[in-house]
C-alpha angles and dihedrals in degrees: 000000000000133000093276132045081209138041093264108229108219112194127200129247102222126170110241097220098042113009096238128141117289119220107202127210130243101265090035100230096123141025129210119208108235089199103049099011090238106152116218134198117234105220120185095010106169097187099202115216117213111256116233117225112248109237094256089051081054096053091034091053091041091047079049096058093036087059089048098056091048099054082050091047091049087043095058092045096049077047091061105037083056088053095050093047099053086046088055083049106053083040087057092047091040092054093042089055085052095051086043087057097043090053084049092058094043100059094050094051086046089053095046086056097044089055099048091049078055101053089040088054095056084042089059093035083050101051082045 
């Protein structure tokens, strides 16, 4: 939440016969041009206080960015359980794969095995 609720409208003081800067009085009733030396009168001047926040609005506003902070807070964690989580995942897939490719191995080279005791088998049968 910024300084202003709204976006603030500054408006210059320019002098109206030479376009210089304008110094106003006290009571801001008139202006003097610090350029050419005209003097203006200020007509319809509303000067706006700031208005102070009333204890409740305080507590309110704080109780506000408290809040805030909190559903971030909730948000980054859930961000990160989800992380954690995909990155279980892949590591779970990744280790699955693994045990997939080591069966693999395993029953070529029991093949394999099993080929050559078989061979082995019609070479003594064959000596016999």
């Amino acid at each position: 939440m910024g300084l202003f609720k709204r976006k603030p409208k500054f408006i210059a003081a320019v002098c109206p016969q030479c376009g210089g800067n304008l110094e106003m009085d006290a009571q801001l009733q008139t202006a003097y041009c610090t350029k050419c030396g005209a003097h203006c009168l200020v007509e319809d001047v509303q000067i706006r206080k700031p208005r102070k926040e009333t204890p409740l609005q305080t507590v309110v506003g704080f109780i506000e960015r408290q809040s805030d902070l909190n559903r971030k807070d909730r948000a980054a964690r859930q961000q990160q359980r989800e992380e954690e989580r995909a990155a279980r995942r892949q590591q779970q897939e990744e280790e699955r794969k693994e045990k997939a490719k080591s069966a693999k191995v395993a029953a070529i080279v029991g093949g394999i095995l099993l080929v050559v005791l078989m061979i082995f088998a019609f070479v003594m049968a064959g000596l016999e």
